[in-house]
N, CA, C and O of each residue as an XYZ file, in Angstrom:
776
protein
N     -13.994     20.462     -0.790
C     -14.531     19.125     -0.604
C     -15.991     19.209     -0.160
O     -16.858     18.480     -0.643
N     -16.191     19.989      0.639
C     -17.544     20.244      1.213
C     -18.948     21.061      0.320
O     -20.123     21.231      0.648
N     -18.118     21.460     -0.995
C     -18.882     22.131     -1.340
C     -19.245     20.954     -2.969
O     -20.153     21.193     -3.765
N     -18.257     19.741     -3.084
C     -18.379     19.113     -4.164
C     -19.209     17.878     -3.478
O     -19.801     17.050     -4.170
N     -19.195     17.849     -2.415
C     -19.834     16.676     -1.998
C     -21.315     16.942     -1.673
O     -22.258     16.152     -1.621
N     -21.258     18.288     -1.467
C     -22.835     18.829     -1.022
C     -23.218     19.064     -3.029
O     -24.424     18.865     -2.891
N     -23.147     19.182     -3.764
C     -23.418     19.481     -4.995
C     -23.428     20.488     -5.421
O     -23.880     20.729     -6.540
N     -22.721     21.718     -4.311
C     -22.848     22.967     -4.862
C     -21.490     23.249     -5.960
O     -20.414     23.322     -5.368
N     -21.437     23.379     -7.158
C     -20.512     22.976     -7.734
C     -20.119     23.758     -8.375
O     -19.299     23.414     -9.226
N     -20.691     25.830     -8.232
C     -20.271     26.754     -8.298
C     -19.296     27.543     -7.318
O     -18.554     28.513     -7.474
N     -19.612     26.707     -6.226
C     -19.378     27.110     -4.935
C     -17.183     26.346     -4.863
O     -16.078     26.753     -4.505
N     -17.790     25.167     -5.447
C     -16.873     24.309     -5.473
C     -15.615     24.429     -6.462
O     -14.474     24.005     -6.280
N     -16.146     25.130     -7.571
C     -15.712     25.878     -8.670
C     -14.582     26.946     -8.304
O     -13.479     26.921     -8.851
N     -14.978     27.979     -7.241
C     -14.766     29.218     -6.833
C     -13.240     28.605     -5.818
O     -12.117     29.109     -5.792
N     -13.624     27.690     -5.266
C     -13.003     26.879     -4.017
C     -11.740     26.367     -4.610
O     -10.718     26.509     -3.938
N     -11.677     25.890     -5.574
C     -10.684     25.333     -6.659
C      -9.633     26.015     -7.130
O      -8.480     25.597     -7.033
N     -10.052     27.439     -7.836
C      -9.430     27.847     -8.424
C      -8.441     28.951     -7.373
O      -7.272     29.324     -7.473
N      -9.562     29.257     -6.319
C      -8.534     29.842     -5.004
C      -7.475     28.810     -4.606
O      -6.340     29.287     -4.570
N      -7.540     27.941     -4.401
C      -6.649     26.924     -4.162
C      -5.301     26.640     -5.089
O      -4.080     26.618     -4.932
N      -6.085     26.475     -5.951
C      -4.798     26.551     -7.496
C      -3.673     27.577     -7.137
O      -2.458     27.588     -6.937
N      -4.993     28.636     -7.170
C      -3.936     29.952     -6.871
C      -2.517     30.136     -6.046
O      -1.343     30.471     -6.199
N      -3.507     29.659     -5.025
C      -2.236     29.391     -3.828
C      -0.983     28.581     -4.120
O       0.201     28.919     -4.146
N      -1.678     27.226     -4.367
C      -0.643     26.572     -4.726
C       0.548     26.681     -5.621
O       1.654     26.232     -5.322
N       0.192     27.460     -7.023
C       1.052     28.057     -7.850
C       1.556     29.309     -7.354
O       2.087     30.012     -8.214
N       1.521     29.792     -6.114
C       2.786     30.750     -5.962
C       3.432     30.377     -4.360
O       4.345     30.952     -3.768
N       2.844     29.553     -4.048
C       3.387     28.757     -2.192
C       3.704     28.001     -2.362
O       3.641     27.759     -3.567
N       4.141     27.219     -1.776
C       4.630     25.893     -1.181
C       3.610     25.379     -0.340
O       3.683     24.248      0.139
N       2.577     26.224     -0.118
C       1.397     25.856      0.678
C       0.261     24.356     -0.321
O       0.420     24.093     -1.513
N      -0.473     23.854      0.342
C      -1.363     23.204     -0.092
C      -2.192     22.664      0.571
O      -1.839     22.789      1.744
N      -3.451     21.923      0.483
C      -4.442     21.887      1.493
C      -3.959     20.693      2.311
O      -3.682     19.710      1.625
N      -3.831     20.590      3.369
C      -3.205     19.777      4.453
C      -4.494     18.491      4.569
O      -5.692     18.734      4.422
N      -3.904     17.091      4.869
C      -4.743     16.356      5.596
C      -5.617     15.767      4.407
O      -5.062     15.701      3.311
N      -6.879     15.351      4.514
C      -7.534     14.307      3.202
C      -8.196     15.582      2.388
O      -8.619     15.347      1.256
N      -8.282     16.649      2.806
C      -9.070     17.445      1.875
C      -8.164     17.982      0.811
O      -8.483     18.732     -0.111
N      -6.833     17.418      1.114
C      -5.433     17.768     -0.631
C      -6.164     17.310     -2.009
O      -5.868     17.710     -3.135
N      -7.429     16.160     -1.587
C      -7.934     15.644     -2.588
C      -9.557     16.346     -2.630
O     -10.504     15.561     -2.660
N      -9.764     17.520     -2.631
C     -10.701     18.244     -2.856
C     -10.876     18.629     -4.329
O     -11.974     18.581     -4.884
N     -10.010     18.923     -4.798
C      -9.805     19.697     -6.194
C      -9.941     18.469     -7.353
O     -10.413     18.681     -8.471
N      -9.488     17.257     -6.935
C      -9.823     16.494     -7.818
C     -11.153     15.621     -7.772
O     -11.729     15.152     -8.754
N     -11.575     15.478     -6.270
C     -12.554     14.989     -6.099
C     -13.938     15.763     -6.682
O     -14.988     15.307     -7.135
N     -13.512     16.992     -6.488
C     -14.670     18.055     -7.604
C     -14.750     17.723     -8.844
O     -15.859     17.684     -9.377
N     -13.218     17.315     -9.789
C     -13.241     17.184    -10.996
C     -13.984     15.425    -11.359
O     -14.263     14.908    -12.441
N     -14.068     15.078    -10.432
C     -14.627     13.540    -10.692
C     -15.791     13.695    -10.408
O     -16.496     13.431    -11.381
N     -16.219     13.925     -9.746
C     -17.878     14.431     -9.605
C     -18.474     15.479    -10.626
O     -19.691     15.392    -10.787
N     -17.832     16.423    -11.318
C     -18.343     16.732    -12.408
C     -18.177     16.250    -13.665
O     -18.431     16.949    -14.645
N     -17.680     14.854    -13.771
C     -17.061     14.117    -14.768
C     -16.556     14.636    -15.775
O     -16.903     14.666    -16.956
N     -14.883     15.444    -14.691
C     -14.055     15.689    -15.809
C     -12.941     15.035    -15.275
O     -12.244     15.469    -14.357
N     -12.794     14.007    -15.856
C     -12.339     12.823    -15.589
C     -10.379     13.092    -16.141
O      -9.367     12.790    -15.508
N     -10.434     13.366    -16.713
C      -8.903     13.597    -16.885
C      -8.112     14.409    -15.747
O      -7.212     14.091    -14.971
N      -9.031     15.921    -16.043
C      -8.753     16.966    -15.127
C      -8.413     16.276    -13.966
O      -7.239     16.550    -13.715
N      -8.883     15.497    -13.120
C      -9.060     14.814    -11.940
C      -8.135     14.518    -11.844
O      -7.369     15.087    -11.066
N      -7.606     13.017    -12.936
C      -6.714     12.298    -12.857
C      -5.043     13.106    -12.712
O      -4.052     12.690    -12.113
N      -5.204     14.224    -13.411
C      -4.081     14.983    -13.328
C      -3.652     15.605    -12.338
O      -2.573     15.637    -11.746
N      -5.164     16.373    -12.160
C      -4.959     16.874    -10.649
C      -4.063     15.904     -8.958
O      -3.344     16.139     -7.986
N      -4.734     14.913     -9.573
C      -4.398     14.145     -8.156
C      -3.320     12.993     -8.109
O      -3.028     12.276     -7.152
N      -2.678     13.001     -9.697
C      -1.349     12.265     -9.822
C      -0.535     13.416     -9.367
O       0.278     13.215     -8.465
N      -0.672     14.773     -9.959
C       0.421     16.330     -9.142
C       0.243     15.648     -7.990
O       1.090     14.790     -7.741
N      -0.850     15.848     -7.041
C      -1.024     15.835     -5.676
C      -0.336     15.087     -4.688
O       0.043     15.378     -3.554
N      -0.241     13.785     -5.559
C      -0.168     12.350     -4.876
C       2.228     12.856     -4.758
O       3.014     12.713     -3.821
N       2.394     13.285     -5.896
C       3.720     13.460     -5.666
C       4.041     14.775     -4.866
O       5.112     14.581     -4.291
N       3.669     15.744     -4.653
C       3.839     16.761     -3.759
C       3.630     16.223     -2.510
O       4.614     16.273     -1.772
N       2.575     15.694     -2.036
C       2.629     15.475     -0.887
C       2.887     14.107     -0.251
O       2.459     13.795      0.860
N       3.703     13.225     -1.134
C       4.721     12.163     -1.199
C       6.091     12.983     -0.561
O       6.777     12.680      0.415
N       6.209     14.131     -1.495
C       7.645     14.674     -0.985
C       7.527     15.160     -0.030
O       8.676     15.357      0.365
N       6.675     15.616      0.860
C       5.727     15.776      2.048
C       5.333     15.182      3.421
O       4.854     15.625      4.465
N       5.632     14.315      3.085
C       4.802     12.876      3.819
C       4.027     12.943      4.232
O       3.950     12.320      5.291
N       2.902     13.669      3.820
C       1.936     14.220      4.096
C       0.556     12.997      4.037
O      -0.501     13.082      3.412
N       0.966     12.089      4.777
C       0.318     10.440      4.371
C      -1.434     10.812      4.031
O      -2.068     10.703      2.982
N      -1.851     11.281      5.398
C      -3.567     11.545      4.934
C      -3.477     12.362      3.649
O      -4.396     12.048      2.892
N      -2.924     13.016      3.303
C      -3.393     14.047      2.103
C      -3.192     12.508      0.556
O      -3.736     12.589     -0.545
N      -2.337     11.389      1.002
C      -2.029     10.586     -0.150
C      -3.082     10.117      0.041
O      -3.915     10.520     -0.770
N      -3.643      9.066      1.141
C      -4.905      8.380      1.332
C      -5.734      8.517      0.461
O      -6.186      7.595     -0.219
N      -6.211     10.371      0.326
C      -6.646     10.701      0.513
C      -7.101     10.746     -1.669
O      -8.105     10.658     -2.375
N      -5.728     10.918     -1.841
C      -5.525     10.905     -3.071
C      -5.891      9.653     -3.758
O      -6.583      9.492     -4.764
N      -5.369      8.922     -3.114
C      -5.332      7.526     -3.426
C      -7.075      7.194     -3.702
O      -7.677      6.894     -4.733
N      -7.447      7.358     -2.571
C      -9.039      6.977     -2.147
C     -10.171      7.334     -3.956
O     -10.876      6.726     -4.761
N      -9.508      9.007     -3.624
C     -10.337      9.640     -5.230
C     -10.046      9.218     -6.071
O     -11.010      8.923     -6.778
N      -8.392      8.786     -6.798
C      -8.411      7.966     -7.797
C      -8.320      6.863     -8.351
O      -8.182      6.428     -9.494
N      -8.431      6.448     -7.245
C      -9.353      4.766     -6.850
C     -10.787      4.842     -7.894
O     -11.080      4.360     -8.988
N     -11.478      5.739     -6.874
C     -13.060      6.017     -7.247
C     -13.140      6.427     -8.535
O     -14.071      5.969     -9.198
N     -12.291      7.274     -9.110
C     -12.266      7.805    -10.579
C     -11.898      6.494    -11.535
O     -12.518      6.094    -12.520
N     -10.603      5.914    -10.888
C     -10.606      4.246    -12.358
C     -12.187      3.185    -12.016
O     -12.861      2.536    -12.815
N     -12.360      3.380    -10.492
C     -13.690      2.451    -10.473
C     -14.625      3.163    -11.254
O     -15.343      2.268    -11.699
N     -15.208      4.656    -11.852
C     -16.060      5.249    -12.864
C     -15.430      4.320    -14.324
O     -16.008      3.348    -14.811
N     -13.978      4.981    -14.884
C     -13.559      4.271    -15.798
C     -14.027      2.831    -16.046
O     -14.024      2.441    -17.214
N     -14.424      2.009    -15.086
C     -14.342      0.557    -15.016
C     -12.784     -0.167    -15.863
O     -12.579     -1.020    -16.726
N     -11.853      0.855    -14.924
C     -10.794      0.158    -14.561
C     -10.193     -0.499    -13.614
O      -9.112     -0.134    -13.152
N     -10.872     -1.609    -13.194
C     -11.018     -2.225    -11.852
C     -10.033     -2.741    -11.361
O     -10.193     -3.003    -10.169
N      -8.794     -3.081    -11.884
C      -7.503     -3.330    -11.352
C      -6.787     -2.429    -10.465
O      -6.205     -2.548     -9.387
N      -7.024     -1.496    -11.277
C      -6.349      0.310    -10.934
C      -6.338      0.719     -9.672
O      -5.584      1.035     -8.752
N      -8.133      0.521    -10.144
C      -9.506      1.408     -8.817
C      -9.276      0.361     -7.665
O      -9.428      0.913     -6.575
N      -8.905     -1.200     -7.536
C      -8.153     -1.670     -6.232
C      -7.013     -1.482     -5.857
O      -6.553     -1.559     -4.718
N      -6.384     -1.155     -7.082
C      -4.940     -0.619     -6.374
C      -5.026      0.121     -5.343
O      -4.978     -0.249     -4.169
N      -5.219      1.695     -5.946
C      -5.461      2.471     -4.809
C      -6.231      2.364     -3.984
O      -5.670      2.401     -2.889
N      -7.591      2.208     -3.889
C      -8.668      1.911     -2.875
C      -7.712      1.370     -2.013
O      -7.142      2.101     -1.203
N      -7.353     -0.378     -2.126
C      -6.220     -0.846     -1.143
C      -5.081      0.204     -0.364
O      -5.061      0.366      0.856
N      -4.242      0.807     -1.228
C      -3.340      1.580     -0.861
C      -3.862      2.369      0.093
O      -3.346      2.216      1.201
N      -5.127      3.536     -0.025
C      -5.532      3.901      0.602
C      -5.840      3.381      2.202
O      -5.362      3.777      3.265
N      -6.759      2.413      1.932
C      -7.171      1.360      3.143
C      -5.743      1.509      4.583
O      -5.585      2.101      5.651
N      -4.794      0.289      3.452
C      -3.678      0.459      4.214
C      -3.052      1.718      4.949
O      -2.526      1.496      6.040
N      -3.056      3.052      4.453
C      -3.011      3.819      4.655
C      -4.012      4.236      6.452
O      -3.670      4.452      7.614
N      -4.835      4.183      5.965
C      -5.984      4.218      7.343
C      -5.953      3.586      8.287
O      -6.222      4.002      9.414
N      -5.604      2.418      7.987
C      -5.045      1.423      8.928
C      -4.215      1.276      9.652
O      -4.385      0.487     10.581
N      -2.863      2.053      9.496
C      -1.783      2.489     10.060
C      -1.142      3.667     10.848
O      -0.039      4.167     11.065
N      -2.966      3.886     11.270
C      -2.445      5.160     12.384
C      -3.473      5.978     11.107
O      -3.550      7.081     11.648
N      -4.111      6.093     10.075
C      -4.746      7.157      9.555
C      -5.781      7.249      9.967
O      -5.657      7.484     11.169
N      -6.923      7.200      9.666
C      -8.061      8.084     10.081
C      -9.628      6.961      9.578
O     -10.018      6.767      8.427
N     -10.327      6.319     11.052
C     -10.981      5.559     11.307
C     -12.353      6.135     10.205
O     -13.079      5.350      9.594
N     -12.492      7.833     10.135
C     -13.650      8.146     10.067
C     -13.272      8.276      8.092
O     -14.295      8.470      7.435
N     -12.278      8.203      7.469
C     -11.627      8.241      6.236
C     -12.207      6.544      5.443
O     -12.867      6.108      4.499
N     -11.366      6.081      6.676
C     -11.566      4.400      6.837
C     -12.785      4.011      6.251
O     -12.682      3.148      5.380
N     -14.383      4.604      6.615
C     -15.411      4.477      6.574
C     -16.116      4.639      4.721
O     -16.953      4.134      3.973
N     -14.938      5.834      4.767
C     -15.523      6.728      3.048
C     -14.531      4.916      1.840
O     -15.010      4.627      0.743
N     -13.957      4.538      2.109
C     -13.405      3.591      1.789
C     -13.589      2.467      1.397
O     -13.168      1.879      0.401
N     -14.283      2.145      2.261
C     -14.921      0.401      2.585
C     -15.718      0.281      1.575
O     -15.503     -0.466      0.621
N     -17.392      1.524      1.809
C     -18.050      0.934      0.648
C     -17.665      1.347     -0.603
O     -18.448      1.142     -1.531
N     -16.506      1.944     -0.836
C     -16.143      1.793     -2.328
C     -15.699      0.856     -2.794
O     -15.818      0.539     -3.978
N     -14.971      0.105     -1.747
C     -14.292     -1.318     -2.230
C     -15.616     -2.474     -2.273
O     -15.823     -3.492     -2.933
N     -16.193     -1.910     -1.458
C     -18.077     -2.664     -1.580
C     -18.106     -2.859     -3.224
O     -17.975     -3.697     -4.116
N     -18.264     -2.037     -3.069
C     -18.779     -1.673     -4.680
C     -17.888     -2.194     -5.632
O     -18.385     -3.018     -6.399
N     -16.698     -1.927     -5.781
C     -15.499     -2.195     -6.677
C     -15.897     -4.241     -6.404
O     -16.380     -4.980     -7.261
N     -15.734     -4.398     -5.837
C     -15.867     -5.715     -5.404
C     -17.101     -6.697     -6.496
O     -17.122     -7.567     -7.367
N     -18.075     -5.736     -5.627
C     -19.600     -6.194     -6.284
C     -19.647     -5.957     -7.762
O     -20.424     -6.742     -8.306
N     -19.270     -5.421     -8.290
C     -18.849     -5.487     -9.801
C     -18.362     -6.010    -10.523
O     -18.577     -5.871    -11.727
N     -17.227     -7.086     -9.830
C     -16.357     -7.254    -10.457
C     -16.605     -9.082     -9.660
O     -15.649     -9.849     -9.773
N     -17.355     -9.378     -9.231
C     -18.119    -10.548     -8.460
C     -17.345    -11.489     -7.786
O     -17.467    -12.713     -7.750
N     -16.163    -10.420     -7.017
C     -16.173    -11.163     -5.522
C     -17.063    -10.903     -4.557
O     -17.094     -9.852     -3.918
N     -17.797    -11.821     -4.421
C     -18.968    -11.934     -3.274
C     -17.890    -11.211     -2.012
O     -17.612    -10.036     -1.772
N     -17.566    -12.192     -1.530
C     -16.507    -12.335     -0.127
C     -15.542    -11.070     -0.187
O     -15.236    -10.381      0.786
N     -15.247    -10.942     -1.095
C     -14.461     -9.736     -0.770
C     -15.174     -8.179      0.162
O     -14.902     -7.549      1.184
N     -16.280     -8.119     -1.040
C     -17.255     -7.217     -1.102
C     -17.535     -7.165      0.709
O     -17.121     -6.379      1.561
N     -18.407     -8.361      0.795
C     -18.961     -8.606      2.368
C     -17.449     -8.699      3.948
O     -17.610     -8.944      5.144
N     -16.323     -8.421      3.266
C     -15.454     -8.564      4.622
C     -15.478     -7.090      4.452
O     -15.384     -6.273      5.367
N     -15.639     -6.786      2.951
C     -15.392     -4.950      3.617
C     -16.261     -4.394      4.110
O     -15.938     -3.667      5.050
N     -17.371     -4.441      3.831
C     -18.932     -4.231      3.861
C     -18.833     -4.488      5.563
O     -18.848     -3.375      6.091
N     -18.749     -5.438      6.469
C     -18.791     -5.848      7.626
C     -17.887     -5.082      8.290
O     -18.237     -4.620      9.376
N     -16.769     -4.839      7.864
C     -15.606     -3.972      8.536
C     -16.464     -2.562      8.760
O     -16.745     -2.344      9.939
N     -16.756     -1.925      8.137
C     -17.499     -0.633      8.696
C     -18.957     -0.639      9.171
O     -19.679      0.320      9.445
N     -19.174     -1.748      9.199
C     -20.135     -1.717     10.012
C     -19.524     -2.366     11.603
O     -19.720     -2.069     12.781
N     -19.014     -3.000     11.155
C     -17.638     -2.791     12.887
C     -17.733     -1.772     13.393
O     -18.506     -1.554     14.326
N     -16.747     -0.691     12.738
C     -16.710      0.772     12.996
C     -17.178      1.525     13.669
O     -16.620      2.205     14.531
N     -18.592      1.500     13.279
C     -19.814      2.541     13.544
C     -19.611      2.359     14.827
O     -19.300      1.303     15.380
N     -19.819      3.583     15.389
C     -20.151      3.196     17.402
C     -21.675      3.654     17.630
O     -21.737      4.881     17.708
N     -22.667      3.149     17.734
C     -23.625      3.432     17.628
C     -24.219      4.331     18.705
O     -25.349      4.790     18.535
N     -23.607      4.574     19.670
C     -23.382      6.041     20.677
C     -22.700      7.019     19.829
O     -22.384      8.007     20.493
N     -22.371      7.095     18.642
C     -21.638      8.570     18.247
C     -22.252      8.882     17.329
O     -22.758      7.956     16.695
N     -22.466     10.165     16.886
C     -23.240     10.709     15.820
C     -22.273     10.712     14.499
O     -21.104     11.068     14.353
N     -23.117     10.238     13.713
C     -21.734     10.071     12.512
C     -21.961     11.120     11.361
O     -21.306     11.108     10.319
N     -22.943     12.019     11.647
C     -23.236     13.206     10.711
C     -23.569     12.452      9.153
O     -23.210     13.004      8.114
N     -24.086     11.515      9.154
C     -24.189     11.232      7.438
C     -23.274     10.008      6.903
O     -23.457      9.389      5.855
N     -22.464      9.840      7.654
C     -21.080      8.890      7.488
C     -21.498      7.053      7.384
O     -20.680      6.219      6.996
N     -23.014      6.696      7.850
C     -23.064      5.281      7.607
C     -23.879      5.788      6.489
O     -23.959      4.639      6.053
N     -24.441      6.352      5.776
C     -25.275      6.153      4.248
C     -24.615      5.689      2.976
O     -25.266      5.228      2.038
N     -22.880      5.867      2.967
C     -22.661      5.249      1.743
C     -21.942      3.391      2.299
O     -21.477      2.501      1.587
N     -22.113      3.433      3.540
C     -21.729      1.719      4.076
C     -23.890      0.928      4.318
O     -24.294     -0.185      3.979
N     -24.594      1.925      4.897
C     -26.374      1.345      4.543
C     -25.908      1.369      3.100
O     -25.578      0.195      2.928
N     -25.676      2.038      1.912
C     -25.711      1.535      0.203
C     -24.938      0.598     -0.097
O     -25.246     -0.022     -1.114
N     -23.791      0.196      0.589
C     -23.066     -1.022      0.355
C     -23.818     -2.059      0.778
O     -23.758     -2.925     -0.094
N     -24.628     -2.477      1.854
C     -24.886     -3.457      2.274
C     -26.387     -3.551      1.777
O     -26.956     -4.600      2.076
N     -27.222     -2.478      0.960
C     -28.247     -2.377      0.154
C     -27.724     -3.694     -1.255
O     -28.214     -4.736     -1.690
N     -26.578     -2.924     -1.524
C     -26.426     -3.089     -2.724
C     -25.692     -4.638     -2.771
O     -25.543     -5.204     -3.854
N     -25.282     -5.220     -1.576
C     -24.123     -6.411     -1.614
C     -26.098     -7.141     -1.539
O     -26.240     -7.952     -2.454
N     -27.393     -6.972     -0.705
C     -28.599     -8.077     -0.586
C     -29.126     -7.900     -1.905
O     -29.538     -8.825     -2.606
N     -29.102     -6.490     -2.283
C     -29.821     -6.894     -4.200
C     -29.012     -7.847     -4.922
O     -29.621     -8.626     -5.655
N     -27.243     -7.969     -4.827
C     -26.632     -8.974     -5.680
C     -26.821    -10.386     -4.585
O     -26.019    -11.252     -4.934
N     -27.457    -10.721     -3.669
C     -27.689    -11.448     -3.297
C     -29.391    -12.360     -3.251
O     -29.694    -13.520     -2.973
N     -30.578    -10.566     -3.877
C     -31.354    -11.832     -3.858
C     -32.289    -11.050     -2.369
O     -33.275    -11.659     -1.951
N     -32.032    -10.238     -1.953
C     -32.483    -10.695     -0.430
C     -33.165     -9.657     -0.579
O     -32.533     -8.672     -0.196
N     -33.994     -9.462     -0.893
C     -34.738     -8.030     -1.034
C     -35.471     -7.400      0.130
O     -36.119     -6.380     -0.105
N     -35.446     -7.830      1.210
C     -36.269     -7.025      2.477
C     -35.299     -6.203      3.088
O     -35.517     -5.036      3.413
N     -33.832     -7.018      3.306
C     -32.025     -6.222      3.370
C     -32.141     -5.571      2.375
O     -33.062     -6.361      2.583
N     -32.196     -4.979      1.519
C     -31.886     -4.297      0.338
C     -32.962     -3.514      0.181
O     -32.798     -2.560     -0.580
N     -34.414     -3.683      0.865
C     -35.246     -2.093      0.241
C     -34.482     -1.411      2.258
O     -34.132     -0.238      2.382
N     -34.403     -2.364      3.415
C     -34.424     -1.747      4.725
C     -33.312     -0.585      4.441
O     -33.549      0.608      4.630
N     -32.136     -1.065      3.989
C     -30.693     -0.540      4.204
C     -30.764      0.724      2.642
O     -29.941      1.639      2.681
N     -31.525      0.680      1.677
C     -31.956      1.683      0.520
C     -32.751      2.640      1.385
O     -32.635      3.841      1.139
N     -33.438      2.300      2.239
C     -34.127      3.595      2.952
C     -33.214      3.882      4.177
O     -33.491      5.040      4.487
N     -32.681      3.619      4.655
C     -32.106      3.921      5.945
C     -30.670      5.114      5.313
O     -30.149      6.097      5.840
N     -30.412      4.348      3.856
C     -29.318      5.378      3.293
C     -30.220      6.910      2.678
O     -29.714      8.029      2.758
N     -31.225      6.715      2.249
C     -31.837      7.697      1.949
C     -32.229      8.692      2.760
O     -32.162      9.896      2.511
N     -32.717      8.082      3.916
C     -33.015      8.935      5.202
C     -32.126      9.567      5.383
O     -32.303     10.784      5.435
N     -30.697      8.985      5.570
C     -29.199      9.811      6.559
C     -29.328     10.795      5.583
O     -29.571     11.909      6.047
N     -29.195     10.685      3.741
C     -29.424     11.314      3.086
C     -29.711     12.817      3.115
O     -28.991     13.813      3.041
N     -31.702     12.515      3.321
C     -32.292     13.172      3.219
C     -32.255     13.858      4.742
O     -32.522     15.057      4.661
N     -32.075     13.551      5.688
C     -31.859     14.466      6.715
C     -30.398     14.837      7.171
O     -30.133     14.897      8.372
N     -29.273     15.131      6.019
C     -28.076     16.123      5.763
C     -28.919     17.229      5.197
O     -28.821     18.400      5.564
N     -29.835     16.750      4.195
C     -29.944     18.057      3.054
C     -30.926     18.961      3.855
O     -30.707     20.136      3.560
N     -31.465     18.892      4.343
C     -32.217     19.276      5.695
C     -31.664     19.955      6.358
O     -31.844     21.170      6.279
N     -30.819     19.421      7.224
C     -29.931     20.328      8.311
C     -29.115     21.182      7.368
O     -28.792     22.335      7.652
N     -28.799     20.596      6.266
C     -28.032     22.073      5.600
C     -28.602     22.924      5.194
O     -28.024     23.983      4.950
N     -30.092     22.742      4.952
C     -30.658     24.048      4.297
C     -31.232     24.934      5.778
O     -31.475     26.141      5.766
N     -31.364     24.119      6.898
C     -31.811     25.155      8.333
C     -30.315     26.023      8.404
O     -30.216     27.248      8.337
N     -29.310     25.149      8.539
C     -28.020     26.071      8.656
C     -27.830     27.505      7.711
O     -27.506     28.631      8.087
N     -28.054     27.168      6.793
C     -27.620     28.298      6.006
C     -29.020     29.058      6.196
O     -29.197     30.162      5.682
């Protein structure tokens, strides 16, 4: 997950197929929201089937599992993969499913990766109101005493992107740079780290 989200996608490549591995001779599999690593790689390199396959297996293994964050988690990516399709019925299904999921004891900081997708899914598909209760919900969230490592830049692009379909362009260049910044100072700290 860390290596498909950072763009290293050789790295991510390598990460995959160790995983596969495992999985085809264990009973083992990656625990918690990162079960959806392997497909979330395949959607980001738009191999869009691969994905879908990957993470319909997933979604039933760790159903038999109850392995709820690892479904979320599933749910969440192939949400995001029918919202690429612009299969927007789909891509709320799960997104929702997911949500609910988070909501019920799952994971506040998951919660966050969520919202502005349904931002988005929303804004596309031109529920205003929808868009803006989700959009507002993570900005709830945020505790502005905690460091969120990068975690408000894709909710600053939701609320960029909900004032451009609104028109409001001083909200929409503030919250386009404020996402760029969190951005641009991840890629930063990752290149001092390594």
């Amino acid at each position: 997950m860390i290596y498909a989200l950072s763009g290293d996608f050789l790295k991510a490549e390598e990460a995959c197929e160790t995983e596969k591995k495992i999985e085809s001779k264990t009973l083992m599999s990656c625990f918690f929201e990162d079960a959806a690593g392997i497909g979330f790689h395949y959607l980001r390199k738009g191999m869009w089937d691969r994905a879908r396959e990957y993470l319909e297996w997933s979604i039933q293994i760790h159903k038999e599992r109850n392995n709820v964050a690892a479904i979320s988690a599933c749910y969440f990516t192939l949400g995001s993969l029918n919202l690429e399709e612009k299969k927007y019925s789909e891509a709320e299904k799960f997104l929702l499913l997911s949500l609910d999921i988070c909501r019920k004891g799952g994971n506040v900081i998951f919660e966050l990766w969520v919202l502005p997708v349904l931002c988005e899914l929303y804004l596309k598909i031109g529920q205003i109101e929808n868009a803006s209760e989700y959009m507002e919900r993570g900005f709830q969230l945020l505790n502005p005493k905690q460091n969120w490592y990068g975690l408000p830049a894709p909710i600053y692009l939701a609320k960029a992107m909900m004032a451009t379909e609104l028109k409001n362009w001083s909200i929409a260049n503030e919250f386009f740079d404020k996402a760029f910044i969190v951005k641009s100072f991840l890629q930063l700290l990752r290149y001092f780290r390594e």
